[in-house]
C-alpha positions as CSV (number, residue, x, y, z in Angstrom):
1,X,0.0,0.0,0.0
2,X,0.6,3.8,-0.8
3,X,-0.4,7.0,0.6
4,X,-0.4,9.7,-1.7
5,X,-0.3,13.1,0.0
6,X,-1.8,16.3,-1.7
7,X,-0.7,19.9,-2.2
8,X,2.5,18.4,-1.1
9,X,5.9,21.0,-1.1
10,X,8.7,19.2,-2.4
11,X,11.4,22.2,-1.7
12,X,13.2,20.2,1.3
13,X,12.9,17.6,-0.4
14,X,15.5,19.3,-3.5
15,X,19.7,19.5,-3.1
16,X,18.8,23.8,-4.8
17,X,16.1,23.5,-1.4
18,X,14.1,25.6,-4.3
19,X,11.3,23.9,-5.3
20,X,6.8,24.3,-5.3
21,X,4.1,22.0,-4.5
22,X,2.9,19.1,-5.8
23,X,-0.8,17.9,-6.1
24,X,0.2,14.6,-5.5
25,X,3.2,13.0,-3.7
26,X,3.9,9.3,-3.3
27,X,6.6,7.9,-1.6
28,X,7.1,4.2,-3.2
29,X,8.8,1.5,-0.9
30,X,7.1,-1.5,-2.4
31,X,7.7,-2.4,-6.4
32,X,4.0,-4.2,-6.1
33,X,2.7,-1.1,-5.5
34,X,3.9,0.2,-8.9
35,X,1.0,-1.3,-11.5
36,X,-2.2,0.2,-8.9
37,X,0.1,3.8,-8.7
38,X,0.2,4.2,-12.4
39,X,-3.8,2.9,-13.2
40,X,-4.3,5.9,-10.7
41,X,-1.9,8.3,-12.7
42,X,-3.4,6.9,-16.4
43,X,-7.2,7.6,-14.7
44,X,-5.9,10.8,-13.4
45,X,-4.8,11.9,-16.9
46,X,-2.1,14.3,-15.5
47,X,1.4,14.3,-15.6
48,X,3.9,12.9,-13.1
49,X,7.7,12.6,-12.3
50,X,9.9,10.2,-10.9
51,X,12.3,11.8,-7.8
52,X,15.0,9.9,-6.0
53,X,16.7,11.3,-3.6
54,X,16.4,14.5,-6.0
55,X,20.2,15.6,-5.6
56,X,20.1,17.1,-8.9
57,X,16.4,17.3,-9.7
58,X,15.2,21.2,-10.3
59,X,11.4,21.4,-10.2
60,X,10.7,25.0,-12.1
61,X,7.1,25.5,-10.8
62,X,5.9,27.0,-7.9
63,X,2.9,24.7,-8.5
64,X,2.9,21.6,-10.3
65,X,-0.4,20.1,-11.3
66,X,0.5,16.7,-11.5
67,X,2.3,14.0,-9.3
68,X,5.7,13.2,-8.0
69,X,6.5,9.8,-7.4
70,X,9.8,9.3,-5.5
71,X,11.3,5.9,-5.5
72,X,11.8,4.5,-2.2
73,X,12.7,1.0,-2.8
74,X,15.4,-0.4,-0.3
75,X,17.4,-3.6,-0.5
76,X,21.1,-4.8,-1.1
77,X,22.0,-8.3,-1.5
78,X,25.3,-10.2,-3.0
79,X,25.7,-13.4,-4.6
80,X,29.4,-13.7,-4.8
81,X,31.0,-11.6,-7.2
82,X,27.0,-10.1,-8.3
83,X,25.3,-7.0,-6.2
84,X,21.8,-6.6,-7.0
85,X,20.8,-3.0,-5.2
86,X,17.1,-1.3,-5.1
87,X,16.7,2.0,-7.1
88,X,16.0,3.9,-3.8
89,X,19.1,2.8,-1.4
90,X,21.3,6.0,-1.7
91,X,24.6,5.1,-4.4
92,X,27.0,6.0,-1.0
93,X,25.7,2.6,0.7
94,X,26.2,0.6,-2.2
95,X,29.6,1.7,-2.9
96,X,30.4,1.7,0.7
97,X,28.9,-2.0,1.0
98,X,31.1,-3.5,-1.6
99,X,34.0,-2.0,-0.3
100,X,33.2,-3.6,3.1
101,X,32.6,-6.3,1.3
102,X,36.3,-6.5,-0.7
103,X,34.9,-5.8,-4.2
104,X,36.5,-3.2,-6.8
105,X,34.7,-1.7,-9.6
106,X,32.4,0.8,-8.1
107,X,34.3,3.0,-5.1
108,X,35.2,5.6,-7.3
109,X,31.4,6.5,-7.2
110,X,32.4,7.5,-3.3
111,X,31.1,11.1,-3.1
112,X,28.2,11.2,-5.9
113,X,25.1,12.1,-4.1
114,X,21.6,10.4,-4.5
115,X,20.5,7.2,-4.9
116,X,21.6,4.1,-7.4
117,X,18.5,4.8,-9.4
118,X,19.4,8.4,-10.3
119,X,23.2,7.5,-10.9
120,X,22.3,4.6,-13.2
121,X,19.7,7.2,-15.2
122,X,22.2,9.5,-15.7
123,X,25.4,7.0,-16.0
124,X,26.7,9.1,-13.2
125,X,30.5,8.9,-12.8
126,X,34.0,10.1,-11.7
127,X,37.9,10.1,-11.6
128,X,37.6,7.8,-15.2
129,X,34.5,5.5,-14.8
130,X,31.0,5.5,-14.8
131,X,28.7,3.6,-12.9
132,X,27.3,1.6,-16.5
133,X,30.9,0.1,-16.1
134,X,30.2,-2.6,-14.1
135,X,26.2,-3.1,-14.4
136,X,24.8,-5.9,-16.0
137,X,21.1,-5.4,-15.7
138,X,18.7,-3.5,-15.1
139,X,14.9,-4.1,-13.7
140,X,12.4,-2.2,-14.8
141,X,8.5,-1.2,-14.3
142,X,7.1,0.1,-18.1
143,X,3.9,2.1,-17.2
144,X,2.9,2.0,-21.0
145,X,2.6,-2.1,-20.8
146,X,2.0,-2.5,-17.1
147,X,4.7,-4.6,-16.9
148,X,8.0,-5.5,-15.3
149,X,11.3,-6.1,-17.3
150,X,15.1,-6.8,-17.4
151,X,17.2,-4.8,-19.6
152,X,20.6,-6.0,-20.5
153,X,23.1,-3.4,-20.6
154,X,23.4,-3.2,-24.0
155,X,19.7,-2.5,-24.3
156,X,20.2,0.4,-21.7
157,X,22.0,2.7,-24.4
158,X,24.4,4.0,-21.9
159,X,26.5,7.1,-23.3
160,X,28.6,9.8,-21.3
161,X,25.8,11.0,-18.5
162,X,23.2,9.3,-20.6
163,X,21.1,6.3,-21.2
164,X,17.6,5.3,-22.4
165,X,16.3,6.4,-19.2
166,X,17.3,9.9,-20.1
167,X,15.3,9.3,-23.6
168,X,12.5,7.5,-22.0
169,X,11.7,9.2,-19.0
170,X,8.3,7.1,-18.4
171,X,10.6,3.9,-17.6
172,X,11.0,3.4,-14.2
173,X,14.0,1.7,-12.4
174,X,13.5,-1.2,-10.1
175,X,16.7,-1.9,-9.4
176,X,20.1,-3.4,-10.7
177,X,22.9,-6.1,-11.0
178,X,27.0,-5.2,-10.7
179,X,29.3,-7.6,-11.6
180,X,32.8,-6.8,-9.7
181,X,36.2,-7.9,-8.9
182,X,37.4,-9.7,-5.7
183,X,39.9,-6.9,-4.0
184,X,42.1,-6.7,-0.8
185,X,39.6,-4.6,1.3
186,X,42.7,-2.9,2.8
187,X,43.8,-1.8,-0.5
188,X,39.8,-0.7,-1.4
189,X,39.5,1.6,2.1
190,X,42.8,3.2,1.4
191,X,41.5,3.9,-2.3
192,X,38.3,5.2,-0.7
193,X,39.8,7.5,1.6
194,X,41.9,9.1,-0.8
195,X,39.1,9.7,-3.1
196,X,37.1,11.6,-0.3
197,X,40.3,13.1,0.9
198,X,40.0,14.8,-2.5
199,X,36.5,15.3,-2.6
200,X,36.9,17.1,0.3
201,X,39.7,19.2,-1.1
202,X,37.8,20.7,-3.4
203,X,34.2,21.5,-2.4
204,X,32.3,24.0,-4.5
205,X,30.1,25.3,-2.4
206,X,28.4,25.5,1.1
207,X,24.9,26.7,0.0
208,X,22.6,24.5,-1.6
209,X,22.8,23.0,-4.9
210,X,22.1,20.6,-7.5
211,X,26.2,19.9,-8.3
212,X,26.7,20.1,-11.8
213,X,24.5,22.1,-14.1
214,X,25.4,21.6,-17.5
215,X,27.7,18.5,-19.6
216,X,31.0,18.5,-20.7
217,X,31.7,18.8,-23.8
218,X,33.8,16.9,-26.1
219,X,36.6,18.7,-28.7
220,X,34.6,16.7,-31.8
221,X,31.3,18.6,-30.7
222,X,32.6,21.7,-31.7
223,X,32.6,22.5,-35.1
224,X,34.2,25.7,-35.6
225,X,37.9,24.3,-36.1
226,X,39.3,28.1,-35.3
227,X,37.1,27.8,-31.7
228,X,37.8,23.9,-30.9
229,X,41.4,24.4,-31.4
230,X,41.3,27.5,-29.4
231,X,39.2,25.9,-26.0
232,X,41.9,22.6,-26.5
233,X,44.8,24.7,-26.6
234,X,43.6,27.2,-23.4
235,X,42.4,24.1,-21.6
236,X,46.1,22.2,-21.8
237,X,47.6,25.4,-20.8
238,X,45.4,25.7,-17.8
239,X,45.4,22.2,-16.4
240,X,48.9,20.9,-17.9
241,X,46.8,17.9,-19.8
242,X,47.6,16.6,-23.3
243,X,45.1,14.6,-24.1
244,X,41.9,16.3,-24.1
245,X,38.2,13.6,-24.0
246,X,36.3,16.2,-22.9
247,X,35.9,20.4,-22.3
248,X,34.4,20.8,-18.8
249,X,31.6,23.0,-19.1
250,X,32.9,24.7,-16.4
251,X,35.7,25.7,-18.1
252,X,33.7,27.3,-21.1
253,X,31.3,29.2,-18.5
254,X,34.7,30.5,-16.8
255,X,35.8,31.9,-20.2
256,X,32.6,33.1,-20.8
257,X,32.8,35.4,-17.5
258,X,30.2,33.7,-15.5
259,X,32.0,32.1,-12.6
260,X,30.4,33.9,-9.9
261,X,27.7,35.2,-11.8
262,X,24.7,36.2,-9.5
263,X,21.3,36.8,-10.4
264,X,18.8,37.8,-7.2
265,X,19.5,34.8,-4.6
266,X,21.0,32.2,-7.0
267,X,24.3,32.3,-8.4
268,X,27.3,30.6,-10.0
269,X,29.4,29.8,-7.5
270,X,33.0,31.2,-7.7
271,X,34.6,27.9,-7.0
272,X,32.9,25.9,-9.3
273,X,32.3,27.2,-12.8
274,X,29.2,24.6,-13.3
275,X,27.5,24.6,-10.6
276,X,24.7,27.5,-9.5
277,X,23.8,27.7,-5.8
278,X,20.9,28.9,-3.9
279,X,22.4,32.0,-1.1
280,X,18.9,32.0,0.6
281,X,15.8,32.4,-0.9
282,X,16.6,32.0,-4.6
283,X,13.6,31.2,-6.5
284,X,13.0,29.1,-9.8
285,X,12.9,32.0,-12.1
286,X,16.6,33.3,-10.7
287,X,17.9,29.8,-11.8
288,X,16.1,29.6,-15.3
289,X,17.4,33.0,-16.4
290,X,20.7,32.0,-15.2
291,X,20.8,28.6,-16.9
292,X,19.0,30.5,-20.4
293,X,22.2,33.3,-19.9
294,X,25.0,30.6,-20.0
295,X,23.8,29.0,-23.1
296,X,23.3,32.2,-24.6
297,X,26.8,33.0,-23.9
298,X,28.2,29.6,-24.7
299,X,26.4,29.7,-27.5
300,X,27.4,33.2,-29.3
301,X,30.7,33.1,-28.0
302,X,31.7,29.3,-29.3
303,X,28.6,28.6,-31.1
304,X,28.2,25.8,-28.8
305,X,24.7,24.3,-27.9
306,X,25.5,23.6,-23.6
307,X,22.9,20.4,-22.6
308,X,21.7,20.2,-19.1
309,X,22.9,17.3,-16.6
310,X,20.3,18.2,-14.2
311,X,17.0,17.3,-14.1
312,X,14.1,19.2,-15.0
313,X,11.0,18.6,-13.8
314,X,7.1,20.6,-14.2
315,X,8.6,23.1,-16.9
């Protein structure tokens, strides 16, 4: 069973803490619950979004007339080298089970906030892998069929912060398999606490956020030789790198003059290029017309079309 809770505000609920109200809100902890939620939404006829643990989710209405549904599911279990983990269990535990339990391929993930569900949606990654590295499957509720399936990875089109979950946002995610390697533990946790060590190094900002706004870019997206092998060129001088895979688009909105870039309460914060925080207050609009500004800029500037890596919800 479900409760679904009206006129609900979902702006604790966002890592911006900028956010409206709902009509419906359901917070799903049961997968069997998942055919009778969406007979309701279909007889409803309005529309809905799915939430996690809404990290990088930007709701842009200060009233949505529709539902949000966020994904609640719990549960982590291994069978040797295979992890199957529920959408809703927060990526952190995961990573920080199969370290426990001596197993490489995923503690490089340490650090990524929200929940295994949103990271495998977006093929969330860092320091050189992503987390489609390692899956193998993925289980699935389609609301257009009423049914439940596995997806193979192959069938989940995973590209850089992508996958058909991106292109298909009525698919919802169950949960998933990871196929890792047998490690040392020792070896894992001294890899682990590096990796925060760094993390914590480095920290953009203090005031709420929803971490990176916008995608990298890579050097064959832009077409204008004169303008690629400028950004290449300026990038390697900055950070010492030869090979170049990919322009971060904080880089561009640095060059572009925008680091720091305020507008009302919201901002770009001035130690992270691509990433806009909330001083107190900010409201949807303030982030809109900065997130329209940046692609403007980008746009004239390199003639560059910036894509968003967060997620947009009741625009």
């Amino acid at each position: 069973m479900f409760t679904v809770r009206e006129n609900f505000n979902t702006t604790p609920l966002s890592g911006f803490k900028i956010g409206g109200r709902v009509r419906y809100f359901v917070e799903l902890a049961d997968e069997q619950d998942l055919p009778e939620l969406f007979n309701r939404i279909q007889q409803s006829r309005l529309p809905y979004f799915i939430m996690g643990e809404s990290s990088n989710l930007f709701l842009g209405a200060e009233n949505y007339d529709g539902w949000a549904i966020k994904i609640a599911l719990k549960g982590i279990n291994q069978e040797g080298e295979i992890f199957q983990a529920k959408a809703g269990n927060l990526l952190a535990e995961l990573v920080e089970k199969t370290v426990q339990a001596g197993y490489r391929g995923l503690q490089k993930l340490k650090g990524i906030p929200g929940t295994v569900g949103g990271a495998i949606r977006g093929n969330a990654g860092s320091f050189g892998t992503e987390i489609s590295a390692t899956l193998t499957e993925v289980k699935i509720f389609d609301p257009a069929k009423m049914e439940f399936k596995i997806l193979k990875k192959p069938a989940c089109a995973f590209r850089y912060r992508e996958s058909i979950f991106v292109l298909q946002k009525d698919l919802v995610i169950v949960s998933a398999k990871f196929s890792l390697l047998k490690e040392e533990k020792t070896k894992l946790v001294a890899e682990l606490e590096k990796i925060v060590a760094q993390r914590k190094a480095k920290p953009y900002s203090y005031y709420p956020s929803g971490g990176s706004i916008f995608k990298n870019i890579r050097p064959d997206q832009i077409e204008d030789k004169k303008a690629r092998e400028f950004l290449v060129k300026k990038y390697q001088e900055k950070t010492g790198s030869q090979k170049v895979d990919f322009i971060p688009a904080g880089f561009l909105l640095e060059e572009a003059g925008l680091k720091g870039k305020r507008n009302g309460r919201a901002g770009f914060s001035k130690r992270h290029g691509n990433v806009i925080i909330n001083f107190g207050g900010a409201k949807a609009a303030e982030v809109l017309a900065l997130i329209s500004l940046a692609k403007k800029k980008v746009r004239t500037k390199w003639g560059l079309e910036l894509e968003e890596e967060i997620v947009c919800a009741g625009l």
